[in-house]
C-alpha positions in Angstrom: 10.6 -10.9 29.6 11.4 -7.0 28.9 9.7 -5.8 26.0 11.9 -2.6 24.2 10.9 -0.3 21.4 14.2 0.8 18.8 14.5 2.3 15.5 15.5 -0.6 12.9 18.5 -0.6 11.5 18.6 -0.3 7.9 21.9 -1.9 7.2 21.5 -4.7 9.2 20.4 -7.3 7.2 19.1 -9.6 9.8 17.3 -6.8 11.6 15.7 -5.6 8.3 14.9 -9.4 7.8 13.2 -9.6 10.9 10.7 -6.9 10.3 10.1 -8.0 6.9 8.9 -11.6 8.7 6.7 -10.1 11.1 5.2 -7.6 8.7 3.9 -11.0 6.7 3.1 -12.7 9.7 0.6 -10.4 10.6 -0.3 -9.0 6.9 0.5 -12.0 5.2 -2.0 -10.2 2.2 0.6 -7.7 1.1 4.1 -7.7 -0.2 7.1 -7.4 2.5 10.3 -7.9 1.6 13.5 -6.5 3.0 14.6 -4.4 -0.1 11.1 -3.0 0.2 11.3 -2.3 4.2 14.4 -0.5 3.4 13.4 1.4 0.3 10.3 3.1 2.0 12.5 3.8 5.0 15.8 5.5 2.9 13.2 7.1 0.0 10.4 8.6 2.0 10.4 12.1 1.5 12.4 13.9 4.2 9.3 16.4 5.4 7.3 12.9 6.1 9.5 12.3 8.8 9.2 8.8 8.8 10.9 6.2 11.1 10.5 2.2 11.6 10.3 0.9 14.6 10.7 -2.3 15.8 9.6 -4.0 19.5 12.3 -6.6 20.6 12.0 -8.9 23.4 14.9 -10.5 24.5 16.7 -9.8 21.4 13.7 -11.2 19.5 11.7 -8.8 16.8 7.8 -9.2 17.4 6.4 -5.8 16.1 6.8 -3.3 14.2 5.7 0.3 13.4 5.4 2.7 10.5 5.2 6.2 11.1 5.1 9.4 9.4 3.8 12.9 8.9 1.6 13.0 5.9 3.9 15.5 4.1 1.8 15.8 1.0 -1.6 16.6 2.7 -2.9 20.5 2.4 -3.7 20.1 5.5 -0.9 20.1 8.2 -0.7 18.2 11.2 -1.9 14.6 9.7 0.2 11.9 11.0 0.1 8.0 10.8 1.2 5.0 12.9 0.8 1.2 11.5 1.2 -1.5 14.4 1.6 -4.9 13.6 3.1 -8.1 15.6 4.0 -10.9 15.6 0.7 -12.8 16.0 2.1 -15.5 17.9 3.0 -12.6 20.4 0.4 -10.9 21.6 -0.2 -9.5 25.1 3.6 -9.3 25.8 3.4 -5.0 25.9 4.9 -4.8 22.2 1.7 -3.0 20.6 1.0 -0.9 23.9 5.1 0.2 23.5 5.1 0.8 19.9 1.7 3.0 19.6 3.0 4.9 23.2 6.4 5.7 21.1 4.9 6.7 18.1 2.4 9.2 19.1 5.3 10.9 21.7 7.8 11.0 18.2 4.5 12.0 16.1 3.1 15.1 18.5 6.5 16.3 19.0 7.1 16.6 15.4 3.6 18.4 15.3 1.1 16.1 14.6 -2.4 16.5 15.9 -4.3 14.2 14.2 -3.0 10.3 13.8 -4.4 7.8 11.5 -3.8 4.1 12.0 -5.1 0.9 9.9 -6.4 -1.7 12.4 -7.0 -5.1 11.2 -10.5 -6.1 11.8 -10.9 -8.6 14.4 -12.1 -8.2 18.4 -8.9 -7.8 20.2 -7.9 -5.5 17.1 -10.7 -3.4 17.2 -10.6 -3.5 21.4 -6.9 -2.8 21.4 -7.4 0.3 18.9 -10.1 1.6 21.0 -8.5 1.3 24.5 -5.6 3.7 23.5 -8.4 6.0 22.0 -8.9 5.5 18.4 -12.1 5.9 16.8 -13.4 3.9 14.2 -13.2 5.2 10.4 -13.9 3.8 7.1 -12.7 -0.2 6.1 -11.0 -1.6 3.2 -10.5 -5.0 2.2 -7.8 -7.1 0.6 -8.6 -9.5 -2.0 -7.0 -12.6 -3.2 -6.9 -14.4 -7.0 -6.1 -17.9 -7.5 -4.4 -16.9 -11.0 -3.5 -20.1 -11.3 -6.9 -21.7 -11.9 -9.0 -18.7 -12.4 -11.1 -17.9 -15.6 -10.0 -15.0 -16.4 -12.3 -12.9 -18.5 -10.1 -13.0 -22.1 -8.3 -10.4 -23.4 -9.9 -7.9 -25.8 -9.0 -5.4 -28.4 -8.7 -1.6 -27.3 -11.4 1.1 -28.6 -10.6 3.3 -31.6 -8.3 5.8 -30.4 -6.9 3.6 -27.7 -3.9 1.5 -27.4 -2.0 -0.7 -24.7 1.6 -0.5 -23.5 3.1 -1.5 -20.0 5.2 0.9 -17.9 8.5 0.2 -19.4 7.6 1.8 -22.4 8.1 4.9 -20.4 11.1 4.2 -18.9 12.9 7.3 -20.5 10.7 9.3 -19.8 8.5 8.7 -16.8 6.4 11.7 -16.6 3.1 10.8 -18.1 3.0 8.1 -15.7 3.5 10.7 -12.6 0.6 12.4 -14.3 -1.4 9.7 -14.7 -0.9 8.8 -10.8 -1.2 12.2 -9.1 -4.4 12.7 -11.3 -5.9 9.0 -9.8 -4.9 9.3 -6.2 -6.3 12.5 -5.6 -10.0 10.8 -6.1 -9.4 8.1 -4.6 -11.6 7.2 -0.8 -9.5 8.9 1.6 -9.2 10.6 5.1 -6.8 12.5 4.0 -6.1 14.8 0.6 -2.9 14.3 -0.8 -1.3 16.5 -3.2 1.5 14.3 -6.1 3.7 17.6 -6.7 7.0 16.6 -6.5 8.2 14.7 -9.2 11.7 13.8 -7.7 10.6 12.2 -5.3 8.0 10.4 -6.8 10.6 8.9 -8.8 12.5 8.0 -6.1 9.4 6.1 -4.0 7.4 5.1 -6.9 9.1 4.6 -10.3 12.7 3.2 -8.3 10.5 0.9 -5.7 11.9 -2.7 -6.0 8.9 -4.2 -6.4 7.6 -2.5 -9.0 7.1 -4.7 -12.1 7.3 -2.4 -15.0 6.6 -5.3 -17.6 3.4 -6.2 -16.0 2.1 -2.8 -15.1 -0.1 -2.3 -17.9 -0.8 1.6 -19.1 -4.2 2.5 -21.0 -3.2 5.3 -23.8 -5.9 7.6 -25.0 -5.1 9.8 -27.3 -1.3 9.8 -27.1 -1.2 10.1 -23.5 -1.4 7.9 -20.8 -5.8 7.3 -19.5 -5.6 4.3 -17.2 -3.3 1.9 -15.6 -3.1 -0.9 -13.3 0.5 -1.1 -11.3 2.0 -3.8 -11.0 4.4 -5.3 -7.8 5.7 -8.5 -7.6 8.1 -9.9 -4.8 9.4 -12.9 -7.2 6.5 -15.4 -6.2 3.7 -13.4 -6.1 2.2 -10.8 -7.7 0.1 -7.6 -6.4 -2.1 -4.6 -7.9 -0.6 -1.8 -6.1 -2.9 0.8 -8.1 -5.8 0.4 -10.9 -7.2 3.7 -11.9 -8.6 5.9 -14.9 -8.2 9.4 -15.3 -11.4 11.7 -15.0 -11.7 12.6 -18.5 -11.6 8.8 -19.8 -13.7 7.1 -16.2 -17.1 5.2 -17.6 -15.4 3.4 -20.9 -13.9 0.4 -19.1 -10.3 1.5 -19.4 -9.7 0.3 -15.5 -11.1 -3.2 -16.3 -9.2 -3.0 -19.6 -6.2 -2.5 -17.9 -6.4 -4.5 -15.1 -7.1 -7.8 -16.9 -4.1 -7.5 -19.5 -2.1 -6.8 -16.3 -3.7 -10.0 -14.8 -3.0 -12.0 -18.0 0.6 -10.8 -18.5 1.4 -12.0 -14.8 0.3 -15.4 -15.3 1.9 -16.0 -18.5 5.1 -14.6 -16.4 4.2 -17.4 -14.0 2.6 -16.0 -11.3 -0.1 -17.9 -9.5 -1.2 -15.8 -6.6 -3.0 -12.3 -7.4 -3.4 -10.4 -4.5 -4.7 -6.6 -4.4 -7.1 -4.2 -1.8 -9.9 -1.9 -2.0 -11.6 0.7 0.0 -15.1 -0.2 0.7 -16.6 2.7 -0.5 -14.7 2.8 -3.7 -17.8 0.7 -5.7 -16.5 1.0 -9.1 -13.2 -1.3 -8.2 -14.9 -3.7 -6.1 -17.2 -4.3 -8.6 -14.2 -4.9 -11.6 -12.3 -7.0 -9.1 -15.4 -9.6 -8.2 -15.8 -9.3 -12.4 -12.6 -10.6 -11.9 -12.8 -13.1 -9.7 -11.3 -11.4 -6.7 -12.7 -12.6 -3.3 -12.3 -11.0 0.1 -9.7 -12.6 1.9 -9.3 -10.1 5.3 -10.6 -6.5 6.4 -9.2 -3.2 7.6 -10.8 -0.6 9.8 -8.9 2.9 9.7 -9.1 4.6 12.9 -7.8 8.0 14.3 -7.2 9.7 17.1 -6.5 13.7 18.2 -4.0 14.2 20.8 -5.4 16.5 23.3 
């Protein structure tokens, strides 16, 4: 059997398809669909340099890679590369192949330090550390049975506060971008990155097809936008993309607030499946998530490695 690494091809459906099927193979914890494979790929921000590649053997798709330049870092030179196949394929060459052509692409575009997420299991962790990738921080992902979970019930806002859902902005987005360049740049991360250009955080963010703007519940403070909790849903299930509180509002429960309207809209909408993740070292959200009723489903080790 010969093993062979390609770019996908974004207007082939099948091919899209393909690496949507793998992708929840192997991370059946996260939202894949096609329209999303194909969104990221089209919308990533040109400097990112960002390809997918696939691993086909004998005309058969059984990995996949994402990789980039972390264009919005301070710091130049940060690169990723996520690996996943096909877990019913393993030891055919396909991970070996895609990391080897991701780090030649990735160092020739000027990368000298590569980040990957490595899910955390023995021949994960061994397969990480044999093509020299050193261990990092972890995150989980969580799972909610929404549809027999107590949820905590809904309760009224403080004085002063008020709650909408993200389509309430929709003519004017702004406060939202705000809202999301303030929260990302604190949260647990290897590397700093910088929300500054608002095109094209329309075009990932705001336009992403799986964003649910009905169920993405926004904390206002004040007139202006203090916490939210993003919503994504792929038409079965449903998925906290982002939960966060701006500094100047953090220790009056606006997070929690926010995340368990969010959690209440969806399963009114339906939903029955709540899934979401959370660094390990970010305390504060683990905590509101097991007050929610979240439990640890699977874990992620990030590793990196520098070329040279």
């Amino acid at each position: 059997m010969t093993v062979l690494v390609r770019d996908l091809r974004p207007d082939d459906p099948a091919d899209v398809a393909a690496f949507a099927r793998v992708r929840h193979r192997a991370l059946p914890f996260i939202l894949w669909t096609p329209e999303a494979v194909v969104h990221r790929l089209v919308h990533t921000h040109p400097d990112a340099r960002s390809r997918s590649l696939v691993a086909e053997e004998d005309g058969e798709v059984i990995g996949t890679a994402q990789i980039g330049l972390v264009h919005d870092s301070p710091e130049p030179g940060q690169a990723f590369l996520n690996v996943y196949v096909d877990p019913e394929r393993f030891r055919r060459g396909a991970g070996g192949l895609l990391v080897r052509t991701a780090e030649e692409y990735l160092t020739g575009e000027g990368a000298t330090k590569l980040y990957s997420w490595v899910l955390d299991g023995p021949a994960h962790l061994a397969f990480a550390e044999r093509h020299g990738y050193a261990r990092r921080r972890a995150a989980h992902f969580l799972r909610l049975d929404l549809a027999s979970a107590a949820l905590p019930p809904r309760w009224s806002p403080p004085p002063g506060v008020e709650l909408r859902t993200a389509a309430d902005f929709a003519d004017d987005p702004r406060p939202l971008f705000e809202l999301d360049a303030e929260t990302v740049a604190d949260e647990p991360s290897d590397v700093d990155v910088e929300f500054t250009d608002y095109a094209a955080w329309l075009a990932e963010t705001w336009r992403h097809p799986l964003l649910h703007r009905e169920l993405t519940t926004v904390v206002v403070a004040d007139g202006r936008p203090a916490a939210f909790s993003v919503a994504y849903t792929d038409g079965t299930r449903y998925a906290t993309a982002m939960t966060g509180t701006v500094r100047a509002h953090r220790g009056r429960g606006l997070a929690k607030l926010a995340k368990t309207d969010s959690l209440h809209r969806a399963r009114a909408a339906g939903y029955t499946e709540a899934l979401t993740g959370n660094d390990t070292d970010n305390g504060p959200m683990l905590a509101v998530n097991k007050w929610l009723g979240y439990e640890i489903c699977a874990t992620e080790v990030r590793h990196v490695r520098e070329p040279g």
